[in-house]
PDB file of N, CA, C and O in Angstrom:
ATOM      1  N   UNK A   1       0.835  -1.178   0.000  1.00  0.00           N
ATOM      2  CA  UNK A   1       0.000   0.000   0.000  1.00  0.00           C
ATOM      3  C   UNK A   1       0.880   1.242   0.000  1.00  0.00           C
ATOM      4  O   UNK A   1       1.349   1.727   1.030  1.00  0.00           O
ATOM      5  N   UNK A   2       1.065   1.703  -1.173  1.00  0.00           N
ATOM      6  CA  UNK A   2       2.309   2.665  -1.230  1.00  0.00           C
ATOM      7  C   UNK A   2       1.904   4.174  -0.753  1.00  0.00           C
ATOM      8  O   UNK A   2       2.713   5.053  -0.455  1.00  0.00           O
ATOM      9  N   UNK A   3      -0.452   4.359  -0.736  1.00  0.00           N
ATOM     10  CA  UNK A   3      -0.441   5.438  -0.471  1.00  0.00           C
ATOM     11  C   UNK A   3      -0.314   5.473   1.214  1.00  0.00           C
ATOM     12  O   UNK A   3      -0.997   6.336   1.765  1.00  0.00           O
ATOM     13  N   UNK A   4       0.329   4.791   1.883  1.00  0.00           N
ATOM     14  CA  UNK A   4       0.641   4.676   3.660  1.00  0.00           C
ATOM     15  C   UNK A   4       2.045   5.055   3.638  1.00  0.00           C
ATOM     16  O   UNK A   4       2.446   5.388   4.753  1.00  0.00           O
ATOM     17  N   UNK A   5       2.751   5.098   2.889  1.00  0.00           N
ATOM     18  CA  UNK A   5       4.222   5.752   3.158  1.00  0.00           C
ATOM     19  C   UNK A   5       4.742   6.858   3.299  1.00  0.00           C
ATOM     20  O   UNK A   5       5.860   7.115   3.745  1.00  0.00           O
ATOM     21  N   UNK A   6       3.689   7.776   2.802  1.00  0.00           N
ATOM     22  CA  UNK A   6       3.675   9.043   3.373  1.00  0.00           C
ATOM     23  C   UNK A   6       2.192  10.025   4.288  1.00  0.00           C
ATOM     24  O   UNK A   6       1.028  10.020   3.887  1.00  0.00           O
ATOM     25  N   UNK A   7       2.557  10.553   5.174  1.00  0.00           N
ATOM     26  CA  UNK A   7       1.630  10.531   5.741  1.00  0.00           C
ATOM     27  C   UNK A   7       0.286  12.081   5.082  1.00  0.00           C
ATOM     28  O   UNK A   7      -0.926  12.261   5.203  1.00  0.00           O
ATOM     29  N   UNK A   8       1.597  12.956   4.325  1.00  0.00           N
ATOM     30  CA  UNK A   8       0.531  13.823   3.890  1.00  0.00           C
ATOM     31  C   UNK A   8      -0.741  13.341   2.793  1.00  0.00           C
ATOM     32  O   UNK A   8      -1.936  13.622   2.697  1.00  0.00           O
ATOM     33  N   UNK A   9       0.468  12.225   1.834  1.00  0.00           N
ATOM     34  CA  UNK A   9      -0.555  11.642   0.680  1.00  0.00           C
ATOM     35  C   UNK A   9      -1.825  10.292   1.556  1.00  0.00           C
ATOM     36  O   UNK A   9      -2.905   9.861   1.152  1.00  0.00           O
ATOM     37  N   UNK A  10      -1.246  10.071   2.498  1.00  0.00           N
ATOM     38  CA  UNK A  10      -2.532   9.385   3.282  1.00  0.00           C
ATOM     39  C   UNK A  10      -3.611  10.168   3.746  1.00  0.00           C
ATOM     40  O   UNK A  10      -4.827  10.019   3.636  1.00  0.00           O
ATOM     41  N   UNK A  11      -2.885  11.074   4.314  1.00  0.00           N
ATOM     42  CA  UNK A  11      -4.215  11.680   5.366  1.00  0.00           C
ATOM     43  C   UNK A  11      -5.241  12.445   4.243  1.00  0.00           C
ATOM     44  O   UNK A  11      -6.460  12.510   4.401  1.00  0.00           O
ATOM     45  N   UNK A  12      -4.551  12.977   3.149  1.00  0.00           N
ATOM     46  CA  UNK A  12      -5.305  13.839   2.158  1.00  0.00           C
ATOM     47  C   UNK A  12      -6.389  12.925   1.129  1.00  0.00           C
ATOM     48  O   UNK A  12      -7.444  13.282   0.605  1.00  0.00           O
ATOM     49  N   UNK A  13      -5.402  11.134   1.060  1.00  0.00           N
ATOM     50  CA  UNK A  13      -6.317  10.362   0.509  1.00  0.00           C
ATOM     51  C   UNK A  13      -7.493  10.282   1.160  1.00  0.00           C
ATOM     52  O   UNK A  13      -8.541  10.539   0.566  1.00  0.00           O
ATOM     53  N   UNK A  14      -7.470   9.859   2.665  1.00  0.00           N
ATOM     54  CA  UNK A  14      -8.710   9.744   3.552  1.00  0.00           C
ATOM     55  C   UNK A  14      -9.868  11.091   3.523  1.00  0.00           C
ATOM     56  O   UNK A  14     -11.073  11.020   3.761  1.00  0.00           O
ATOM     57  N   UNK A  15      -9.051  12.326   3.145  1.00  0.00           N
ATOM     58  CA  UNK A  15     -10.045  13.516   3.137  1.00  0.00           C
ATOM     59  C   UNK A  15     -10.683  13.440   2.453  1.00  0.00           C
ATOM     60  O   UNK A  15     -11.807  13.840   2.757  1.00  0.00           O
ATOM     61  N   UNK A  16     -10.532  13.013   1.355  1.00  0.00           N
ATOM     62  CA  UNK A  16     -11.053  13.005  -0.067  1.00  0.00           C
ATOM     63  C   UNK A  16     -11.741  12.203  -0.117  1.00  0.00           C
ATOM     64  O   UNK A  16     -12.832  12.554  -0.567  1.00  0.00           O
ATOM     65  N   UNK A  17     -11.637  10.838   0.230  1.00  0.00           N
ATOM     66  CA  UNK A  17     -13.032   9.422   0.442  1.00  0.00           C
ATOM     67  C   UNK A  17     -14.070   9.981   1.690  1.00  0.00           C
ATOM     68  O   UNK A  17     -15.259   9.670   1.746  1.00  0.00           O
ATOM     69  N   UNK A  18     -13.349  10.905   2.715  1.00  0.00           N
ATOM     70  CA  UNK A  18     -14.741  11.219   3.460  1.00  0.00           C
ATOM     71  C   UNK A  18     -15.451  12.126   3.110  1.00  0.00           C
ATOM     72  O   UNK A  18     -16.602  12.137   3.548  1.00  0.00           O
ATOM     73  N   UNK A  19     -14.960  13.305   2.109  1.00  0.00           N
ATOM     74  CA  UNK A  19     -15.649  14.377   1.468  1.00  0.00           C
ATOM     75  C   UNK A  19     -16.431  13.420   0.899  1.00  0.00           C
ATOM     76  O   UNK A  19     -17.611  13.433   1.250  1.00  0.00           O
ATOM     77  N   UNK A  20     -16.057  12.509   0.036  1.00  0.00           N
ATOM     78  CA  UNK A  20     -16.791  12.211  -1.308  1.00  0.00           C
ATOM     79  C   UNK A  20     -18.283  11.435  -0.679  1.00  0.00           C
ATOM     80  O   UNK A  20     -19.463  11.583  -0.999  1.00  0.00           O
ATOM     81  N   UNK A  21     -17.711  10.695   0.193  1.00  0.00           N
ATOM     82  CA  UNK A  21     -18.680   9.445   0.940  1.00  0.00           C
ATOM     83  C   UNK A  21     -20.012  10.707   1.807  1.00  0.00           C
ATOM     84  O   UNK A  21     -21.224  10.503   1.865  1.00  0.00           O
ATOM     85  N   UNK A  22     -19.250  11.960   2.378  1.00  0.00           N
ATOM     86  CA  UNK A  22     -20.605  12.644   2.608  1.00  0.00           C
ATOM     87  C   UNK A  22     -21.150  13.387   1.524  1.00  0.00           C
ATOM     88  O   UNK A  22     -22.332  13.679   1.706  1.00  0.00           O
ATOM     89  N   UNK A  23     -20.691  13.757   0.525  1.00  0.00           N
ATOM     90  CA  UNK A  23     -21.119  14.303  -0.391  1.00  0.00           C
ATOM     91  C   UNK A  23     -22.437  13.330  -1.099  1.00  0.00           C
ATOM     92  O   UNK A  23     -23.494  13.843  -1.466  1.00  0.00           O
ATOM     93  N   UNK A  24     -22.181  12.078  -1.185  1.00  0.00           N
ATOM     94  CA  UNK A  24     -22.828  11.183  -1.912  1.00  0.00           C
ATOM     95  C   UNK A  24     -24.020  11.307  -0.922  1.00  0.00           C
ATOM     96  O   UNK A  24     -24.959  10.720  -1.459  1.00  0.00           O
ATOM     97  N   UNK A  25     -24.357  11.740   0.125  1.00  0.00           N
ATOM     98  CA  UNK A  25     -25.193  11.611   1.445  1.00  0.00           C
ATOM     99  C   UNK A  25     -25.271  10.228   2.458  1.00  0.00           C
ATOM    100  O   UNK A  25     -26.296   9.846   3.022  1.00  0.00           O
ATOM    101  N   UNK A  26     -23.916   9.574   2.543  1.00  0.00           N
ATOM    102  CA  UNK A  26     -23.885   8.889   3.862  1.00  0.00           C
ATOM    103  C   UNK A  26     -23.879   9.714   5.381  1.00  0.00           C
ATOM    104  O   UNK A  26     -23.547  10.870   5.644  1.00  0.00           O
ATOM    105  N   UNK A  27     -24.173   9.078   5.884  1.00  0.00           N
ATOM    106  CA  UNK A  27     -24.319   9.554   7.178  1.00  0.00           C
ATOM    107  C   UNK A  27     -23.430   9.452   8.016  1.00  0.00           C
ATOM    108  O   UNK A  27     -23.131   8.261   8.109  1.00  0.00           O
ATOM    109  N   UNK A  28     -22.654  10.267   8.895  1.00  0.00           N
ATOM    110  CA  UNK A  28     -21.576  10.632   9.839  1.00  0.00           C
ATOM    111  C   UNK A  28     -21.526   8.764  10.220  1.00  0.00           C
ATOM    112  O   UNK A  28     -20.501   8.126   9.981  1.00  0.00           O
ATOM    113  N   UNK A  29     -22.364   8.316  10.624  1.00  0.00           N
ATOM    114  CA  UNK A  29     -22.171   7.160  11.709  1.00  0.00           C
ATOM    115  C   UNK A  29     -21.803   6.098  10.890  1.00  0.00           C
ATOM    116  O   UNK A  29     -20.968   5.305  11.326  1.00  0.00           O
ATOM    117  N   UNK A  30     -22.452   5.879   9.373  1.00  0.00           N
ATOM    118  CA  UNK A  30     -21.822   4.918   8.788  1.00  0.00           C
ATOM    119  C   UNK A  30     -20.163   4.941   8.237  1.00  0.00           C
ATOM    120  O   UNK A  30     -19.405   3.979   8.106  1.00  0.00           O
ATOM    121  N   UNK A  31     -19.916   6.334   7.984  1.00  0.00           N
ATOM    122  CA  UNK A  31     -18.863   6.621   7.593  1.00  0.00           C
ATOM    123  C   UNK A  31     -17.636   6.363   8.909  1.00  0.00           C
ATOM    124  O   UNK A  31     -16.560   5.857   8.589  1.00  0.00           O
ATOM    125  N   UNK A  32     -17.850   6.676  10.100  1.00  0.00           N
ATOM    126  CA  UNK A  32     -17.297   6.527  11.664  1.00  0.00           C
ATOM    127  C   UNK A  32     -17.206   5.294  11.447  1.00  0.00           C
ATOM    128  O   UNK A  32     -16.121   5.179  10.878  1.00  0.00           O
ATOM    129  N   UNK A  33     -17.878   3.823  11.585  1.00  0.00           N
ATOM    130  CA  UNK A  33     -18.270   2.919  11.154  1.00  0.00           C
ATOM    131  C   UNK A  33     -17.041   2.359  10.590  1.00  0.00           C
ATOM    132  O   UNK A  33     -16.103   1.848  11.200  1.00  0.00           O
ATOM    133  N   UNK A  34     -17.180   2.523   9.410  1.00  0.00           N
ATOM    134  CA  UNK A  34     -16.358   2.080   8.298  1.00  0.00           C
ATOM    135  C   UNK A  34     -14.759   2.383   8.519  1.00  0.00           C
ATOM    136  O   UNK A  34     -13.779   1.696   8.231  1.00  0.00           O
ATOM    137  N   UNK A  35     -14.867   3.682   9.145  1.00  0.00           N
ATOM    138  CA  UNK A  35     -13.287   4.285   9.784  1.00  0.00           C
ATOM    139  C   UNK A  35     -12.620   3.419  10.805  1.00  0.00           C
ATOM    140  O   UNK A  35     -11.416   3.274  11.017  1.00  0.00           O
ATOM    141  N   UNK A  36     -13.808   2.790  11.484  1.00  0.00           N
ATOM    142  CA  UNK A  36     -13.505   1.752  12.331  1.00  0.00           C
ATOM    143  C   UNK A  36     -12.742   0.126  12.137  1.00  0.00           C
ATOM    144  O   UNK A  36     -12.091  -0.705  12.770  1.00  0.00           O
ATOM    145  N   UNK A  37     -13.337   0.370  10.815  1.00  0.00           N
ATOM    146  CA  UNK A  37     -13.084  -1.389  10.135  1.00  0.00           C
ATOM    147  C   UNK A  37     -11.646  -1.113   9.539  1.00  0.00           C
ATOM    148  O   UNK A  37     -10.725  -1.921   9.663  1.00  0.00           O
ATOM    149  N   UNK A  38     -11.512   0.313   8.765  1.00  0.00           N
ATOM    150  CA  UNK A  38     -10.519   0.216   8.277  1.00  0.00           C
ATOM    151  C   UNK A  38      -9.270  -0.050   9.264  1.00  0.00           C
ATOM    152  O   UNK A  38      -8.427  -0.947   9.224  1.00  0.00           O
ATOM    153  N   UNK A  39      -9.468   1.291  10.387  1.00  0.00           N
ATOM    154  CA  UNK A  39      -8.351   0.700  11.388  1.00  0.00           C
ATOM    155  C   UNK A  39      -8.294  -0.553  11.789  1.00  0.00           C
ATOM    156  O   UNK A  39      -7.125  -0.923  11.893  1.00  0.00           O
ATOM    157  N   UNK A  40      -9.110  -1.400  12.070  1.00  0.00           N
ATOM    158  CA  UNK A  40      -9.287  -2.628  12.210  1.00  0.00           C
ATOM    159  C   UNK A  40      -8.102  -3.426  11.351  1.00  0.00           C
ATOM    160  O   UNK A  40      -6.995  -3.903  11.598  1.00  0.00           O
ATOM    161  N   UNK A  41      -8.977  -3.292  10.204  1.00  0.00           N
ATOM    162  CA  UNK A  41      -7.720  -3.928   9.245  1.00  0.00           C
ATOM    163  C   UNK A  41      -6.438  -3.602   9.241  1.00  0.00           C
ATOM    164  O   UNK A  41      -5.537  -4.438   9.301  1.00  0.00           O
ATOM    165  N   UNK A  42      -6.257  -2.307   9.166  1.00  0.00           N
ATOM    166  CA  UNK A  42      -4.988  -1.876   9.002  1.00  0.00           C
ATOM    167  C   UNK A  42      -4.261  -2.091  10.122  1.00  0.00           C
ATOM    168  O   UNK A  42      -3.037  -2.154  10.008  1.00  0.00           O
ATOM    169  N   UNK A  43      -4.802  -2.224  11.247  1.00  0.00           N
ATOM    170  CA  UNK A  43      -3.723  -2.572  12.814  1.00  0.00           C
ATOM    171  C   UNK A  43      -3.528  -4.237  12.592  1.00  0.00           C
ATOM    172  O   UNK A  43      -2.831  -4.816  13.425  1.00  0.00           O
ATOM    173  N   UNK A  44      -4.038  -4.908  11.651  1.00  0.00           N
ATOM    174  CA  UNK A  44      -4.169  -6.619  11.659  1.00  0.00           C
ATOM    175  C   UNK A  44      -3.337  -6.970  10.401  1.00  0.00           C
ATOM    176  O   UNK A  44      -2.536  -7.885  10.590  1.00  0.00           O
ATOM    177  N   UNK A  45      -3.355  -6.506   9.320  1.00  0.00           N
ATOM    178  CA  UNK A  45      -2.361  -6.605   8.373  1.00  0.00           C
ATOM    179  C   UNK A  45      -1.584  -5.822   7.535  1.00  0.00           C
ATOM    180  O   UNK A  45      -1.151  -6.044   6.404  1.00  0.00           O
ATOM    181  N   UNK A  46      -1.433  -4.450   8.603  1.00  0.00           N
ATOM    182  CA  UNK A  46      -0.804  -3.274   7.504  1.00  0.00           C
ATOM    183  C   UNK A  46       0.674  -2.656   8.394  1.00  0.00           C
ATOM    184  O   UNK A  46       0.546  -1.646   9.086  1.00  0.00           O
ATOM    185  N   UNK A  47       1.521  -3.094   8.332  1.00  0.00           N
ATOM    186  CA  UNK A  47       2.854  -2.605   9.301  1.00  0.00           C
ATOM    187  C   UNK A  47       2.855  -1.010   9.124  1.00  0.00           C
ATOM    188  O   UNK A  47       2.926  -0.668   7.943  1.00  0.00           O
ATOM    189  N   UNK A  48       2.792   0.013  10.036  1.00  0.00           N
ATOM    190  CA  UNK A  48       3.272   1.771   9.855  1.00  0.00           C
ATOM    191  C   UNK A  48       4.576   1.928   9.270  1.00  0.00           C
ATOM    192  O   UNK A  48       5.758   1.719   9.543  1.00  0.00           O
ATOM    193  N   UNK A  49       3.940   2.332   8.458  1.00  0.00           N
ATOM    194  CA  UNK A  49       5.226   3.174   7.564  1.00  0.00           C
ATOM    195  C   UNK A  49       6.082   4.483   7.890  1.00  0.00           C
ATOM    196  O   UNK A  49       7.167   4.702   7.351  1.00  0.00           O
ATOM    197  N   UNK A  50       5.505   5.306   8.798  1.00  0.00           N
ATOM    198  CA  UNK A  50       6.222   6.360   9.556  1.00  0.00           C
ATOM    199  C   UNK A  50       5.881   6.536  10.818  1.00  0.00           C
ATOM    200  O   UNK A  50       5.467   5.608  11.514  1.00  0.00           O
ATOM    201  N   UNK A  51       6.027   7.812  11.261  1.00  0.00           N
ATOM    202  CA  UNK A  51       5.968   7.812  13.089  1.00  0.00           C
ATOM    203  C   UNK A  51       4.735   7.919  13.134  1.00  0.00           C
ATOM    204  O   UNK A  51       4.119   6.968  13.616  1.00  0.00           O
ATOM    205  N   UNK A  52       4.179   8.789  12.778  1.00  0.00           N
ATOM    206  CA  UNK A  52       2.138   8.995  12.815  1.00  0.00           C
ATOM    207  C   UNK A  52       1.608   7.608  12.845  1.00  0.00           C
ATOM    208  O   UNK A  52       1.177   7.057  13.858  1.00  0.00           O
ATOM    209  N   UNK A  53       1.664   7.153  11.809  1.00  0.00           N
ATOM    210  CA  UNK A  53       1.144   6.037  11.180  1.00  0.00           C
ATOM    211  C   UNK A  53       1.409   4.655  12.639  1.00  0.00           C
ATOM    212  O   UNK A  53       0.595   3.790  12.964  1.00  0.00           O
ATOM    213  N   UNK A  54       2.859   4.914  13.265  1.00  0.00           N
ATOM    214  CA  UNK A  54       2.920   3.918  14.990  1.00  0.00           C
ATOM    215  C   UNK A  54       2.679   4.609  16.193  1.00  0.00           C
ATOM    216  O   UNK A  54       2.409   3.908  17.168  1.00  0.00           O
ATOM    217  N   UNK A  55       2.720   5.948  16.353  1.00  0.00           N
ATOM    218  CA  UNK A  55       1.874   6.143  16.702  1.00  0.00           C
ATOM    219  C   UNK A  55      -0.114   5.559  16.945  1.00  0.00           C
ATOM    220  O   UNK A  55      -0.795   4.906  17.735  1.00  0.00           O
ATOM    221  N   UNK A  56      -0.236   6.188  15.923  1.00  0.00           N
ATOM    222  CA  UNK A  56      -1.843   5.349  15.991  1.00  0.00           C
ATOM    223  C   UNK A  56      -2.198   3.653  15.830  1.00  0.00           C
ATOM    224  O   UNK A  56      -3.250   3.015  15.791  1.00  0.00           O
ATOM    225  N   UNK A  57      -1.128   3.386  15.778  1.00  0.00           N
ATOM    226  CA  UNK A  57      -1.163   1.609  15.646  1.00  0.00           C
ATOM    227  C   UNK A  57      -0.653   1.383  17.125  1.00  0.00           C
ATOM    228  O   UNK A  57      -1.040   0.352  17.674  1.00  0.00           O
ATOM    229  N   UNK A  58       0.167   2.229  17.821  1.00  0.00           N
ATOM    230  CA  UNK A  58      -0.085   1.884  19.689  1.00  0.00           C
ATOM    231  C   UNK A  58      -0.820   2.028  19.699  1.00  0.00           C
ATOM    232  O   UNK A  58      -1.487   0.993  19.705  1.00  0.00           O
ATOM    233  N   UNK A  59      -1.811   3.604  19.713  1.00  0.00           N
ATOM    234  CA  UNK A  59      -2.996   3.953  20.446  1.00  0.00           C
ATOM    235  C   UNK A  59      -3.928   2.884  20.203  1.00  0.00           C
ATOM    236  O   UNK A  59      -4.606   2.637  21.200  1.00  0.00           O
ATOM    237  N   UNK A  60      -4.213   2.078  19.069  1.00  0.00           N
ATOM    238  CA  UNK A  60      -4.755   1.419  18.174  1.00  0.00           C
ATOM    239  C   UNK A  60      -5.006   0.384  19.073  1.00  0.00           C
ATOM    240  O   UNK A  60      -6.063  -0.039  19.541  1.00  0.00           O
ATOM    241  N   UNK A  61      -3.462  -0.058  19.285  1.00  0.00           N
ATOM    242  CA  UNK A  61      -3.849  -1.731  19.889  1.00  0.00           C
ATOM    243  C   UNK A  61      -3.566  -1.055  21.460  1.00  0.00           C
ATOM    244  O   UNK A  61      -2.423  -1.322  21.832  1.00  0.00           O
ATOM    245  N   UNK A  62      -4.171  -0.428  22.231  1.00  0.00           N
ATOM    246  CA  UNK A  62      -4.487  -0.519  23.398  1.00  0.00           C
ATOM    247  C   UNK A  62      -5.634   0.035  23.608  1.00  0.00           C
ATOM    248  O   UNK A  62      -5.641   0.381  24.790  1.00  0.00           O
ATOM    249  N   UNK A  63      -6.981   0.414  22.915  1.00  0.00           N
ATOM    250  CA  UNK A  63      -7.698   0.920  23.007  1.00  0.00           C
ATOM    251  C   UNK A  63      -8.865  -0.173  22.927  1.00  0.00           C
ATOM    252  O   UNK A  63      -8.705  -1.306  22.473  1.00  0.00           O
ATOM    253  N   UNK A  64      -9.978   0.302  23.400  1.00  0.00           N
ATOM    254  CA  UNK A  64     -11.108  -0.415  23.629  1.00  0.00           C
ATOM    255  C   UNK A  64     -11.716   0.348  23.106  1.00  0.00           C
ATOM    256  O   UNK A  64     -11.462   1.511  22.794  1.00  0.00           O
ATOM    257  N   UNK A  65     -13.131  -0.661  22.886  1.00  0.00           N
ATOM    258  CA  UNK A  65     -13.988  -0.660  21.508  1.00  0.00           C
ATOM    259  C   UNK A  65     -14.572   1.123  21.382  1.00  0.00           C
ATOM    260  O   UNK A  65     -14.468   1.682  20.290  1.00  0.00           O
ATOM    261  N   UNK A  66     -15.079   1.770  22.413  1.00  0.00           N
ATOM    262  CA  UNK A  66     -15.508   2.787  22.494  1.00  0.00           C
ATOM    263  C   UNK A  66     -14.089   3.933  22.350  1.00  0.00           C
ATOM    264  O   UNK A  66     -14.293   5.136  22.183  1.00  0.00           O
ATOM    265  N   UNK A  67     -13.022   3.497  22.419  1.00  0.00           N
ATOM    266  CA  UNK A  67     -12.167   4.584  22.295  1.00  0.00           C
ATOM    267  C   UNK A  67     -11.579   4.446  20.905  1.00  0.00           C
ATOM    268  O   UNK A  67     -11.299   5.504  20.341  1.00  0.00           O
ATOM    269  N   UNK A  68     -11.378   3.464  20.350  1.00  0.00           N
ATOM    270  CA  UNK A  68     -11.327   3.351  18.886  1.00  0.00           C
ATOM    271  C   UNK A  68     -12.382   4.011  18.074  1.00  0.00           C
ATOM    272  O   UNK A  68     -11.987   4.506  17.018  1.00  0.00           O
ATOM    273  N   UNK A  69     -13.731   4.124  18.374  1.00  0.00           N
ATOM    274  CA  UNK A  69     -14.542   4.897  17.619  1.00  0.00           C
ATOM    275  C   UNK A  69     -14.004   5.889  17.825  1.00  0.00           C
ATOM    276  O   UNK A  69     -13.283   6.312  16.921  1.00  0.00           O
ATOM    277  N   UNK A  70     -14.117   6.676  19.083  1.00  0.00           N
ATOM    278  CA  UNK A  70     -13.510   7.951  19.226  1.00  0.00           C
ATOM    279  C   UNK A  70     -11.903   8.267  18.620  1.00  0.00           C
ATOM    280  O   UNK A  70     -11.807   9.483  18.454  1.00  0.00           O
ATOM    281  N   UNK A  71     -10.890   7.704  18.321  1.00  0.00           N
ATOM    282  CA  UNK A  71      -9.774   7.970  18.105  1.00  0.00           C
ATOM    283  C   UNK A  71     -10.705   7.844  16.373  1.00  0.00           C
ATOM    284  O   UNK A  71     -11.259   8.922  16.154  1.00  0.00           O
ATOM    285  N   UNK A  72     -10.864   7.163  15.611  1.00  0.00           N
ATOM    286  CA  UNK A  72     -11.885   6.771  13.870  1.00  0.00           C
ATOM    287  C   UNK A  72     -12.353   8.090  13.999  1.00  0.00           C
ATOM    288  O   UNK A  72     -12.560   8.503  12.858  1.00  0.00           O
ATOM    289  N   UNK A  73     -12.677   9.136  15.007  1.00  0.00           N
ATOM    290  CA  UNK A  73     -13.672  10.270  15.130  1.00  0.00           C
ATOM    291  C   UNK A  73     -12.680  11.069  14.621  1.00  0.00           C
ATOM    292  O   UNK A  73     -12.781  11.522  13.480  1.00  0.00           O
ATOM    293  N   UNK A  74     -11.655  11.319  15.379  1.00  0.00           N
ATOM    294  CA  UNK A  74     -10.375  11.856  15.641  1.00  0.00           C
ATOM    295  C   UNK A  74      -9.799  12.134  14.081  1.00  0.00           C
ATOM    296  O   UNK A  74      -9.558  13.216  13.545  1.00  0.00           O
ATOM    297  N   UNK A  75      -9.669  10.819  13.568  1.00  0.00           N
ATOM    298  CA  UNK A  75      -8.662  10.831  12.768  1.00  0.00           C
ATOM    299  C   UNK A  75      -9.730  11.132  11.145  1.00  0.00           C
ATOM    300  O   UNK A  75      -9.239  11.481  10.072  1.00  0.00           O
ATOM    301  N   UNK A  76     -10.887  10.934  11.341  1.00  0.00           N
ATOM    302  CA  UNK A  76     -11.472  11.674  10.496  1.00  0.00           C
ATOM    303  C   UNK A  76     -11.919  13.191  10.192  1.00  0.00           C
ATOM    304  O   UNK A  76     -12.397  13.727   9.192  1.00  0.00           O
ATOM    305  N   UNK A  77     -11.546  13.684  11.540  1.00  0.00           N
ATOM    306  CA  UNK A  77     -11.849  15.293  11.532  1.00  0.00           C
ATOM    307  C   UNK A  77     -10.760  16.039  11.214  1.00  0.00           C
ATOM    308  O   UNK A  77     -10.895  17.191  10.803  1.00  0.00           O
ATOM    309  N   UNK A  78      -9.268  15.321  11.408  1.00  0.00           N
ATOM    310  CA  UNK A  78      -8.434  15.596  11.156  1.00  0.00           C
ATOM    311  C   UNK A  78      -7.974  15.795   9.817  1.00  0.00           C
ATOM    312  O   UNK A  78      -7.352  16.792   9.450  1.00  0.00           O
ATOM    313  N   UNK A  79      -8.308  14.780   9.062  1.00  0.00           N
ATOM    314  CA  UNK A  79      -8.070  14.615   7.425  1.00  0.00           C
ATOM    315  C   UNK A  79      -9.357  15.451   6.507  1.00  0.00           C
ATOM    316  O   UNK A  79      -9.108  15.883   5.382  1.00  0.00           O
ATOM    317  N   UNK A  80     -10.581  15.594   7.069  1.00  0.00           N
ATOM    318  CA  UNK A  80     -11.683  16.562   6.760  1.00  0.00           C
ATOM    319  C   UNK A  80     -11.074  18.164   6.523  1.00  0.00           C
ATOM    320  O   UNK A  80     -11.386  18.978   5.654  1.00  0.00           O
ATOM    321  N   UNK A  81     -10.161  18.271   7.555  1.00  0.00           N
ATOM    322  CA  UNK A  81      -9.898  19.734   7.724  1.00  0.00           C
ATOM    323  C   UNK A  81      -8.795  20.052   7.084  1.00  0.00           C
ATOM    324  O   UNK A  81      -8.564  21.216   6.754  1.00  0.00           O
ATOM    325  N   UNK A  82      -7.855  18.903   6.793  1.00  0.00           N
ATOM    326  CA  UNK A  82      -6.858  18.879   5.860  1.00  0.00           C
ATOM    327  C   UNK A  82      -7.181  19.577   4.094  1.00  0.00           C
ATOM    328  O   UNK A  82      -6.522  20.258   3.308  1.00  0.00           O
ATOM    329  N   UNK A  83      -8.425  19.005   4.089  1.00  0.00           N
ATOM    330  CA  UNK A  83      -8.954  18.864   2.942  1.00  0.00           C
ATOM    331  C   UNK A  83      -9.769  20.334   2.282  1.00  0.00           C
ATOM    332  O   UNK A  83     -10.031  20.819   1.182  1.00  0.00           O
ATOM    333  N   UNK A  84      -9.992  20.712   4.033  1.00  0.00           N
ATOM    334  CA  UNK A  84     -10.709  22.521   3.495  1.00  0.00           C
ATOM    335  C   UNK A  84      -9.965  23.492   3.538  1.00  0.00           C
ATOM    336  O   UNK A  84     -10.439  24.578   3.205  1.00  0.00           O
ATOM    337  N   UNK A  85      -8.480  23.402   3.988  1.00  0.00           N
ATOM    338  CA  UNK A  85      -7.535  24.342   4.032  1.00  0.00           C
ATOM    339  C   UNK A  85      -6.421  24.040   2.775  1.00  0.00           C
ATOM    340  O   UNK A  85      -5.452  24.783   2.617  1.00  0.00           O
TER     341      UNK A  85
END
């Protein structure tokens, strides 16, 4: 996954699938949701490619189910705002 090796072309990829995904009219919770699975996956078969990226793969694997949504919250508001500036 070559767009995980850098963290600006990641986070700006993710802005852009959550613009698009609310634009299309999904709803905040399915999209949270889905942010969820991805980390999921990505803490189960995707090694961090820079410091951000292990960073959130600690926070990742010590977090419980309700704080992983919230960190999926996190890391989607983050890349949202990336995306309007």
């Amino acid at each position: 996954m070559s767009i995980l090796q850098n963290w600006e072309q990641w986070t700006s990829f993710l802005g852009q699938q959550v613009t698009d995904a609310k634009e299309s009219g999904m709803p905040n919770k399915i999209i949270e949701k889905t942010a969820v699975q991805i980390g999921e996956y990505l803490a189960k078969n995707v090694d961090p490619q820079n410091e951000q990226e292990r960073v959130l793969s600690d926070l990742w694997s010590v977090a419980e189910k309700d704080e992983k949504q919230a960190l999926a919250s996190c890391v989607m508001k983050l890349v949202q705002q990336k995306t309007t500036h």
